[in-house]
C-alpha positions in Angstrom: -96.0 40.2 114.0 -98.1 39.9 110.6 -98.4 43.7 109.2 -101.0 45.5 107.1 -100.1 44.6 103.9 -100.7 40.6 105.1 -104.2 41.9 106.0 -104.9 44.0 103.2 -103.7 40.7 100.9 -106.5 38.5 102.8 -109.4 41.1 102.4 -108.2 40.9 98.9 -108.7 37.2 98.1 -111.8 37.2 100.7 -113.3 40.2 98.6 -112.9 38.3 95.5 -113.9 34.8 96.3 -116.9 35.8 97.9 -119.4 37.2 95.1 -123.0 36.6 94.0 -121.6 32.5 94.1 -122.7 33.0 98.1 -126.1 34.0 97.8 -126.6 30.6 95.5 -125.1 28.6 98.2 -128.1 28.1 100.7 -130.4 26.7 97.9 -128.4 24.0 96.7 -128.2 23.1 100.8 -131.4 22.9 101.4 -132.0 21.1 98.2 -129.4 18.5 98.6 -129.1 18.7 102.5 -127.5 21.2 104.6 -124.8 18.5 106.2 -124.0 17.7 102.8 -123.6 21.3 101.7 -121.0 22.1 104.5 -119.1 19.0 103.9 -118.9 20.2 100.2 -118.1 23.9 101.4 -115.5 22.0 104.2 -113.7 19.8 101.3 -113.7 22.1 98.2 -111.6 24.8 100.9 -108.9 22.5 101.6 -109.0 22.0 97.3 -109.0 25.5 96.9 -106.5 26.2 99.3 -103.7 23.8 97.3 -104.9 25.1 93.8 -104.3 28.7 94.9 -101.2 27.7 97.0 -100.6 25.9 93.6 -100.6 29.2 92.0 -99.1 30.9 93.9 -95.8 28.9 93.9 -96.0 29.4 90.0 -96.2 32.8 90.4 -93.1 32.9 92.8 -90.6 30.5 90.6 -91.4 32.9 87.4 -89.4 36.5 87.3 -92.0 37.4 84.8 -95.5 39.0 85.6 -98.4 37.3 83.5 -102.0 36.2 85.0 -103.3 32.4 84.5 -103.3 32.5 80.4 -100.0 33.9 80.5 -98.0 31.5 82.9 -100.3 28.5 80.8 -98.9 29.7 77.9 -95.4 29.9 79.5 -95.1 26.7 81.1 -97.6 24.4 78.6 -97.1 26.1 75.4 -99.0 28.5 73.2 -102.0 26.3 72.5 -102.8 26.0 76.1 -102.8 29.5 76.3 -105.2 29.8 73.9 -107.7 27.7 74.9 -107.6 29.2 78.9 -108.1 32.4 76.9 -111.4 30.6 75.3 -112.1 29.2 79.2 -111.8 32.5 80.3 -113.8 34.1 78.3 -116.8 31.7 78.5 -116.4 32.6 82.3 -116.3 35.7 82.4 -119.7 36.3 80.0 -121.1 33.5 81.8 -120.1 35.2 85.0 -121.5 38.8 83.5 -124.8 37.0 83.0 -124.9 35.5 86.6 -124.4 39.0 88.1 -127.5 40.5 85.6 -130.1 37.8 86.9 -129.6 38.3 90.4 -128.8 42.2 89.9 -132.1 42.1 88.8 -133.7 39.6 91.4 -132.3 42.0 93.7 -133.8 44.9 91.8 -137.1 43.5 92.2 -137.1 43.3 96.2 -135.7 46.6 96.5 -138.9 48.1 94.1 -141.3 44.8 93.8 -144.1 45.9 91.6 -142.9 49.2 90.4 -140.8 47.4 88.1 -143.2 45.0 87.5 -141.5 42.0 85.7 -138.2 39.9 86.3 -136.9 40.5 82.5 -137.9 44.7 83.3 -135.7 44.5 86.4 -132.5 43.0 84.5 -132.3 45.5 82.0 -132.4 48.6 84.5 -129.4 46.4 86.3 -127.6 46.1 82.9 -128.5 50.1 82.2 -126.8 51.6 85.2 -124.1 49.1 85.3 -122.8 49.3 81.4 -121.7 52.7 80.9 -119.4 52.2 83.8 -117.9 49.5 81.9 -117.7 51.6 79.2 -116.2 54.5 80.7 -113.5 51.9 82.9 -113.3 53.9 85.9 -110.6 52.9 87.9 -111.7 53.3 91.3 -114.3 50.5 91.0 -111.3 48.3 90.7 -110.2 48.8 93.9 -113.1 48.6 96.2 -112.7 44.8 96.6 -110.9 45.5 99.5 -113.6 47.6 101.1 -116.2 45.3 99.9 -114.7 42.5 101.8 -115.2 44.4 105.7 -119.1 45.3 104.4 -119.2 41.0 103.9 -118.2 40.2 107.2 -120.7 43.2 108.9 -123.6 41.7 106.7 -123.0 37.8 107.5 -122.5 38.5 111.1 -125.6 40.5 111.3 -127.7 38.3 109.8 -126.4 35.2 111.8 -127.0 37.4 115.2 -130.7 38.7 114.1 -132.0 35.3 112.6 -130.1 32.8 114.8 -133.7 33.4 117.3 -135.7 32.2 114.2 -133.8 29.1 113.0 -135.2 25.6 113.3 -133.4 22.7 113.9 -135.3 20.8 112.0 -134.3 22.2 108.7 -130.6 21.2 109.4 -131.5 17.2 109.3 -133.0 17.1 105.6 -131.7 15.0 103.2 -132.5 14.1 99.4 -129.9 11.4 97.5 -131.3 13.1 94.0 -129.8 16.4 94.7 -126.7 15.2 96.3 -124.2 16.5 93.7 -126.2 19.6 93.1 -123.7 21.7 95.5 -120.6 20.6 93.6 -120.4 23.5 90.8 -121.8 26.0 92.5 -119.6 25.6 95.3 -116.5 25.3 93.1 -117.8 28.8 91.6 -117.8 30.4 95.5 -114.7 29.5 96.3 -112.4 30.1 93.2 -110.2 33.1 93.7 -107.1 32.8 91.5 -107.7 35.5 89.9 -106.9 37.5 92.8 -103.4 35.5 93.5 -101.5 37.9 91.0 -102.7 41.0 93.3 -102.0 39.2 96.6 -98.1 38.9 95.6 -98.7 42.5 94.4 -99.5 43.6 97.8 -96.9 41.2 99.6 -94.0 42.4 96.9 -90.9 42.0 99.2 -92.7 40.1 102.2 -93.4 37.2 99.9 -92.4 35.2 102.8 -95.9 35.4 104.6 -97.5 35.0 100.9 -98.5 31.2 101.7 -99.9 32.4 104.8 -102.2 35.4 103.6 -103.6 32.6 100.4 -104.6 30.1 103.5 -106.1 32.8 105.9 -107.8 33.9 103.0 -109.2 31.1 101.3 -110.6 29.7 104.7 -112.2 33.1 105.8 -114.3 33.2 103.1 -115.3 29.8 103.3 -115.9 30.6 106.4 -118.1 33.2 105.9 -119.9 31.0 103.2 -120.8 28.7 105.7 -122.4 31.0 108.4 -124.4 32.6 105.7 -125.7 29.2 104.7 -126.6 28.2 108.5 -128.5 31.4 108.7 -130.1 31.1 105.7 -131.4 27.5 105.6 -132.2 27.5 109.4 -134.7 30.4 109.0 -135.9 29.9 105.7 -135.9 26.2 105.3 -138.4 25.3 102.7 -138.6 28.6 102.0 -135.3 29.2 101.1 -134.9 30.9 97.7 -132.3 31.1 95.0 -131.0 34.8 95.8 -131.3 33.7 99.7 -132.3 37.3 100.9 -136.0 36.9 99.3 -137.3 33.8 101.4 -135.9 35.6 104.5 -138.4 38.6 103.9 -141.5 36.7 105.7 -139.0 36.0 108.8 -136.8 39.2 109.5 -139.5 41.9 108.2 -138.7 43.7 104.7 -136.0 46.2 105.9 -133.3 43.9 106.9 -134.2 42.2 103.6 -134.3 45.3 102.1 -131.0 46.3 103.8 -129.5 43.0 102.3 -130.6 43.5 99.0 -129.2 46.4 98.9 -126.0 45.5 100.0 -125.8 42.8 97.9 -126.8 44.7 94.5 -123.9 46.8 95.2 -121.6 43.8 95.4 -122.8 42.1 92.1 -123.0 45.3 90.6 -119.5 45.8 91.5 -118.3 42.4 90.5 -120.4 43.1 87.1 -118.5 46.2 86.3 -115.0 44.6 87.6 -115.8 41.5 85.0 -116.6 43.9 82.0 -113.6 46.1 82.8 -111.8 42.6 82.3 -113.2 41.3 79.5 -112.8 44.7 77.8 -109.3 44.9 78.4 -108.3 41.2 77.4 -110.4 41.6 74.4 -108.1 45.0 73.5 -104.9 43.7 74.6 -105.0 39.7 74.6 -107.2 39.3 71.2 -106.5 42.9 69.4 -110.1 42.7 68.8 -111.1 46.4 67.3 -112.5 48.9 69.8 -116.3 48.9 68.6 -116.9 45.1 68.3 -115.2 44.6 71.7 -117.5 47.3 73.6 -120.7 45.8 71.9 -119.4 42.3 72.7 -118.4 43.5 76.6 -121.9 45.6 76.6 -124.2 43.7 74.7 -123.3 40.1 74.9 -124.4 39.6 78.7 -127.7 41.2 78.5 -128.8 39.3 75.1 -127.5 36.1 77.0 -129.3 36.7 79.3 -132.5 37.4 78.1 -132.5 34.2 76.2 -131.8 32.3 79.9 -133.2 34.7 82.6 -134.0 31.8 84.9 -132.5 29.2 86.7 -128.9 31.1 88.0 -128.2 27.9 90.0 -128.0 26.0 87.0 -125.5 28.4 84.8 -123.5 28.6 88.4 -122.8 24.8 88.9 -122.1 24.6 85.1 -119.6 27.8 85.2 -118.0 26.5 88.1 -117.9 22.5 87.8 -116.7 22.8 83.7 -115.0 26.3 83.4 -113.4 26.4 86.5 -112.6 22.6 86.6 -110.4 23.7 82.9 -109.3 26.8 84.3 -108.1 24.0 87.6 -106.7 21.4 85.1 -104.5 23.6 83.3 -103.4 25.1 86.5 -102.4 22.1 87.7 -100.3 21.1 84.7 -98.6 24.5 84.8 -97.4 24.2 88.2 -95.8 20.7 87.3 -93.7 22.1 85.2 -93.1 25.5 86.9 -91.8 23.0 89.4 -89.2 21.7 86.9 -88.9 24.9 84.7 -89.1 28.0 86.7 -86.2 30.4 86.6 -87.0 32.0 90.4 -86.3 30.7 93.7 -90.0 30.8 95.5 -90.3 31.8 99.1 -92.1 28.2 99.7 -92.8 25.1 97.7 -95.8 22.8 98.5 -94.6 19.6 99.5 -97.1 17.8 97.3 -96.6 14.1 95.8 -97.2 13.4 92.3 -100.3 10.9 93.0 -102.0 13.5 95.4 -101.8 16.3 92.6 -103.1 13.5 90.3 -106.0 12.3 92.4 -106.6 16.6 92.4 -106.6 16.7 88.7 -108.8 13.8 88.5 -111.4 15.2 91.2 -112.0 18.2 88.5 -111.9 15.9 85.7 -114.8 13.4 87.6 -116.7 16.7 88.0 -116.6 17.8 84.5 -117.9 14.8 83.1 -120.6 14.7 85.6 -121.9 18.0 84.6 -121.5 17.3 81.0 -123.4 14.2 80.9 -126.4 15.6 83.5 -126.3 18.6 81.2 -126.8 16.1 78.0 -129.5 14.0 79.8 -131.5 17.3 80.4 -131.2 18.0 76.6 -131.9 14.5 75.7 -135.1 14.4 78.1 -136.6 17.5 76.2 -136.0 16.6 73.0 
């Protein structure tokens, strides 16, 4: 019989894959078709379940305790380390800026016109949000795990009070120009090795059920993804909106919107504060970057960022995801090859995984950075 601590490991990962990535998901299915956003969502699980089982492994053939930039550094060598440490950073600003536009998206259907306009309702975010980041309380930390029971409440509901309202119709659209748009904003839902580390935490001395809790895991929240996207594209359809909850307001009445909102402002907002707590705390003790440059950079950075691009989430999602977290992936990949070889601990399982298949892996992220890159460079090259 599984006991708590396997459960308490899967609401871990669910509660940390599943973030303001979901609410992006429905858009890029309706824009690209909502067949081809499940088989994205159905084929980026099965890859996210080897790269965290990949992790994993690393994490249980090394007696030391590091996170990703450590065991890169560890296994590939000191520049490697340093340039996950760049990756991660870029993420995790790029991340902070994600959770300030729809924070304040979210703002703005919770108060509409009192707030009057889109940039007014990011910076009230951004104000009640910072000082917790600057004060690092502790207890936000931990409420990924409570989060992740409030995720399945909300999805369910939703599915049960608009499955009445969907159309069938809106399932069957296709459009061949969009059909890669769900690639990076997928890849940005369903990453979760950050939370690997704290899932052998929890398991310490049942490692033996570790593999099991990273599978359960990574396919509940994908899970989850999925019904949230059926629900959302079959009542919305065209009207479907980037923060999903605000097209649904003509179709379920403004107070299960509202309710929504709500809960989802106090997940970003707690995924905001988690990120800045990170970022302040790697900047401190990864970089030794002085106190008063690092809270201006954790504090300030995000909301200047974001002012400059307060539009168009989608678009910094699918980049975050497709080119960050296809690095973050790559390097992974190559420390788990030679954790293979290298490691000085026994692991409780190893991933029987050929060579080719963890190269045709590798090369999946590598195909999807390029693509972004270049689309990204044709975009520049068509305004210029």
């Amino acid at each position: 019989m599984l006991k708590g601590n396997f459960w308490s490991a899967v609401a871990t990962l669910v509660g940390t894959i599943i973030g303001v990535g979901i609410f992006a998901l429905p858009y890029v299915a309706w824009h690209a078709g909502f067949f081809v956003g499940a088989l994205y969502l159905f084929a980026l699980c099965f890859v996210f379940i080897a790269v965290h089982l990949m992790f994993g492994e690393i994490i249980l053939r090394t007696a030391a305790r590091h996170r990703l930039v450590g065991y890169v550094a560890m296994y590939c060598g000191a520049r490697a380390g340093r340039a996950v440490m760049a990756t991660t950073l870029a993420g995790v600003l790029g991340g902070m800026m994600v959770y300030l536009i729809v924070g304040g998206q979210f703002m703005h259907v919770l108060f509409g016109g009192f707030l009057g306009s889109q940039p007014a309702s990011i910076a009230l975010f951004w104000a009640l949000c910072a000082p917790l980041v600057l004060l690092g309380l502790g207890a936000v930390k931990r409420s990924e795990f409570i989060m992740s029971f409030f995720i399945v409440g909300m999805v369910l509901a939703l599915f049960f009070l608009g499955a009445p309202r969907m159309r069938a119709e809106y399932f069957f659209t296709f459009d061949l120009n969009n059909l890669f748009l769900p690639y990076g904003v997928t890849l940005f839902t369903l990453a979760g090795t950050a939370a690997i580390p704290s899932v052998r935490d929890i398991l310490r001395g049942s490692e033996g059920v570790m593999k099991k809790a990273i599978v359960a895991g990574t396919a509940i929240a994908a899970a989850l993804s999925l019904l949230f996207v059926i629900v959302v594209v079959g009542v919305s359809g065209p009207a479907t909106s980037e923060d999903a909850l605000s097209g649904l307001q003509y179709f379920l009445g403004d107070w299960v919107v509202a309710l929504g909102a709500l809960f989802g402002l106090f997940l970003i907002a707690t995924s905001y504060i988690i990120f800045g707590l990170y970022l302040k705390d790697t900047l401190s003790f990864d970089i030794g970057a002085p106190r008063l440059p690092a809270l201006f950079l954790v504090t300030a950075a995000p909301l200047a960022l974001t002012m400059l691009e307060s539009d168009g989430f989608i678009k910094i999602i699918g980049l975050l995801g497709a080119v960050i977290g296809g690095i973050e992936a790559l390097f992974l990949i190559a420390a788990y090859l030679r954790a293979r070889e290298k490691g000085d601990r026994t692991p409780e399982y190893a991933l029987a995984i050929s060579r080719p298949a963890i190269f045709a892996l590798a090369f999946l992220f590598v195909a999807g950075i390029a693509y972004a890159l270049a689309s990204e460079w044709r975009q520049l090259l068509s305004f210029s």
